[in-house]
C-alpha positions as CSV (number, residue, x, y, z in Angstrom):
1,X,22.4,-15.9,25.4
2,X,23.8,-14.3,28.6
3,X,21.3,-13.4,31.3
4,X,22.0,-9.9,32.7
5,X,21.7,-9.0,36.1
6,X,19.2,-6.7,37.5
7,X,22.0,-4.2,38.5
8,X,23.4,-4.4,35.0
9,X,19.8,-3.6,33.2
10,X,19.0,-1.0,36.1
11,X,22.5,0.6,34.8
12,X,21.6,0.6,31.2
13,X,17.9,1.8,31.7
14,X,19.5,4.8,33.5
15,X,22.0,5.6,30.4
16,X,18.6,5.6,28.1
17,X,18.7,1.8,27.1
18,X,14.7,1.1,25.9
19,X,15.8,-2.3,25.2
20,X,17.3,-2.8,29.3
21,X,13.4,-1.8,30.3
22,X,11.7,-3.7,27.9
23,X,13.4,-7.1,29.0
24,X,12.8,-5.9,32.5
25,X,9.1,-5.4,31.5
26,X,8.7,-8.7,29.7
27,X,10.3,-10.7,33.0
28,X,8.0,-9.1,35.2
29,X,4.5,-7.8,33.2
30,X,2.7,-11.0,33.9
31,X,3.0,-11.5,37.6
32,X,2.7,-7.4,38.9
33,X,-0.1,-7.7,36.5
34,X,-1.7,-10.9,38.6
35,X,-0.7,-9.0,41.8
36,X,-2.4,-5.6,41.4
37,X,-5.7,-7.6,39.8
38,X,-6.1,-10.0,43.1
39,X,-5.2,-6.8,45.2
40,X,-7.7,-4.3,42.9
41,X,-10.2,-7.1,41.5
42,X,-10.6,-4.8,38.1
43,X,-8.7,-6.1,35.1
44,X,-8.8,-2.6,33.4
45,X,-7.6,-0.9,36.6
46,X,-4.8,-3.6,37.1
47,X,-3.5,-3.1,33.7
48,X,-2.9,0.7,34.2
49,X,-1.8,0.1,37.8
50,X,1.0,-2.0,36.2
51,X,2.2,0.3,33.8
52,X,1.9,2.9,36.0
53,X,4.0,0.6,37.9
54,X,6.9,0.2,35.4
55,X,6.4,4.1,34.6
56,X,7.8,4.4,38.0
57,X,10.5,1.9,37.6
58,X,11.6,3.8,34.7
59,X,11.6,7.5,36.3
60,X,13.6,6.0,39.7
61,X,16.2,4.3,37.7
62,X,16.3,6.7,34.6
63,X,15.7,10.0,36.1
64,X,16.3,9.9,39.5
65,X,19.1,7.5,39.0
66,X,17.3,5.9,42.4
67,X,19.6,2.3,41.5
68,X,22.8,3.4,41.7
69,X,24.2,2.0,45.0
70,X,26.6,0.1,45.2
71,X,24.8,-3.0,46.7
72,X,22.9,-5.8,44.7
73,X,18.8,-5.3,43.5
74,X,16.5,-7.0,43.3
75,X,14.3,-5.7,40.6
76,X,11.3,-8.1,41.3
77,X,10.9,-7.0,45.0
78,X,11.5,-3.4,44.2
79,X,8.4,-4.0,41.9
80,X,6.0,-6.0,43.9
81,X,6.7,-4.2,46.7
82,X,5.6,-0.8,44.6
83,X,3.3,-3.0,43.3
84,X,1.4,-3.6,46.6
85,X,1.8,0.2,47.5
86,X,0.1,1.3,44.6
87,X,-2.7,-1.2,44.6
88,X,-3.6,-0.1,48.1
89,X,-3.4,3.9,46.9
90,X,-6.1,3.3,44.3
91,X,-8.6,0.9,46.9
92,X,-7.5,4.0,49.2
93,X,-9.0,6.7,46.1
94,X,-11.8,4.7,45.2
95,X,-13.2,4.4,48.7
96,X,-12.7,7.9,48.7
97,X,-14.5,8.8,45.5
98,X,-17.1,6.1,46.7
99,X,-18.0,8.2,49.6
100,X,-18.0,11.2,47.6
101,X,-20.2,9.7,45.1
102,X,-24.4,9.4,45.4
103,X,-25.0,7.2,42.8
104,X,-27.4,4.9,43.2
105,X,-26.5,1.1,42.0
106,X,-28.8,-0.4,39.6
107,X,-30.9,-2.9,40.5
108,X,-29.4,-6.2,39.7
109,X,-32.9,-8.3,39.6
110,X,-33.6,-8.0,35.8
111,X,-30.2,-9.3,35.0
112,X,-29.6,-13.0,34.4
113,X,-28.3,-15.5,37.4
114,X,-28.6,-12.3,39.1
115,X,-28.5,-13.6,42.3
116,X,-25.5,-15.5,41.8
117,X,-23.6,-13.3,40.3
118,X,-24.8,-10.3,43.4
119,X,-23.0,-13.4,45.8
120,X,-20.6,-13.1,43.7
121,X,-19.9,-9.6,43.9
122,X,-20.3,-9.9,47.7
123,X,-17.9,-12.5,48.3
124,X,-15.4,-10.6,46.4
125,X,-15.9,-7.7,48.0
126,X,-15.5,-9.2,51.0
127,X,-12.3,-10.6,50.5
128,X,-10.8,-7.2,49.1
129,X,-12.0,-5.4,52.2
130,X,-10.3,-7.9,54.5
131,X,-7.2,-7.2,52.4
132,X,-7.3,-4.2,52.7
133,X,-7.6,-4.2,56.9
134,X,-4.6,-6.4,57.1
135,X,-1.3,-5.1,57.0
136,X,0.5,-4.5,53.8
137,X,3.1,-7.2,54.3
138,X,0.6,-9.9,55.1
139,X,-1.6,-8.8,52.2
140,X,1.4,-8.8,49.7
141,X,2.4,-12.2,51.2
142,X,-1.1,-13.9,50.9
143,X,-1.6,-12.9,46.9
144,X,2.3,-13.8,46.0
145,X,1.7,-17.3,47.6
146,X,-2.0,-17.5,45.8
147,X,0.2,-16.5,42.4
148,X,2.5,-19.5,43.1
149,X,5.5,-17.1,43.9
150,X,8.3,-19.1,45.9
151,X,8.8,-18.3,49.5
152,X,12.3,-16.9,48.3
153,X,10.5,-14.8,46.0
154,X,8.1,-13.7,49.2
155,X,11.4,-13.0,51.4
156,X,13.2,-11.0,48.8
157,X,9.7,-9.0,47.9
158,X,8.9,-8.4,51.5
159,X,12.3,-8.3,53.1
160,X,12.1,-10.5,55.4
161,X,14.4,-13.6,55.8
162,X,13.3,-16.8,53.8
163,X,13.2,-19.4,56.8
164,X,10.4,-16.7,58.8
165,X,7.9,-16.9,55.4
166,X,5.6,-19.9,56.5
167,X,5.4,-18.5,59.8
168,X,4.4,-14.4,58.5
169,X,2.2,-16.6,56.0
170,X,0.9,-18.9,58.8
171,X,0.0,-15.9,60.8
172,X,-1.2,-14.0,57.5
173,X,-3.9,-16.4,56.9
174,X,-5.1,-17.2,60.4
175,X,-5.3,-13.3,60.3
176,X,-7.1,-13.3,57.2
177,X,-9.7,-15.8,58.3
178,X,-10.7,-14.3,61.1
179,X,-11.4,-11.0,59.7
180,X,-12.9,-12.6,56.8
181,X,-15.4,-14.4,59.3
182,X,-16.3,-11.2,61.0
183,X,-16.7,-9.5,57.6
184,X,-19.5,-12.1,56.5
185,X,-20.4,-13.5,59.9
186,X,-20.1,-16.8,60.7
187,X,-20.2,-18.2,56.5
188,X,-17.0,-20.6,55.5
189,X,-14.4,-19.3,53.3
């Protein structure tokens, strides 16, 4: 079996080839999936995320016919780096529709290892926020790394030159400790 090129499926997704998209969204389902749930925390929200994702994959390189230069893609970047765009648009609307909202939270107390499960919820929370202060780059190298992506992978999603990804990712998580240690105080990661 011959493995097509990006540049060849992105060709035949713009001439109406379903079956060009589908292989691209087989390759790559699994790991924007993983992404956008470390970035959003929300399985259900990561799973429309993606395929809101791919819907936009599908409307550059059908419709807009966005892919056809005449230099070499990289579908995988283009789709983490959309990816980590769109992950940080919905934390964006939900803090927003958080701060519109005055519901109150139920009170946890009743529930079962409550107390664990409120830690938890805290530490998590935690850690999304401090993603979400970083920059984007850092962010999007951090949870590629935690997925086991290569540093190739990293350079090519980040566009940044593979020799400089263990220093951005060096920097990324000295970065992220300290914010996540003023976040929480003085608690170890």
């Amino acid at each position: 079996m011959t493995t097509l090129t990006d540049n060849t499926l992105l060709k035949q997704i713009s001439h109406g080839d379903e079956a060009s998209f589908e292989v691209v969204f087989r390759q790559h389902y699994d790991r924007v999936y993983g992404l956008l749930f470390r970035l959003v925390g929300n399985r259900v929200e990561a799973e429309d995320l993606t395929q809101e994702v791919f819907m936009k994959l599908h409307r550059h390189a059908y419709r807009k016919r966005f892919f056809r230069t005449k230099r070499e893609h990289n579908i995988g970047a283009w789709l983490f780096r959309t990816a980590t765009n769109t992950g940080y648009n919905a934390i964006r609307s939900r803090k927003r529709r958080w701060q519109r909202d005055t519901l109150l939270v139920p009170d946890p107390a009743g529930a079962p290892n409550a107390e664990i499960e409120v830690e938890r919820n805290e530490r998590e929370t935690a850690v999304r926020n401090v993603l979400a202060q970083l920059p984007e780059r850092q962010t999007q190298l951090l949870l590629m790394r935690q997925m086991g992506f290569s540093y190739a992978e990293c350079a090519a999603a980040c566009d940044v030159a593979p020799s400089s990804v263990g220093t951005l990712l060096s920097r990324a998580t000295k970065a992220f400790k300290e914010k996540y240690e003023e976040e929480v105080g003085t608690k170890q990661l």
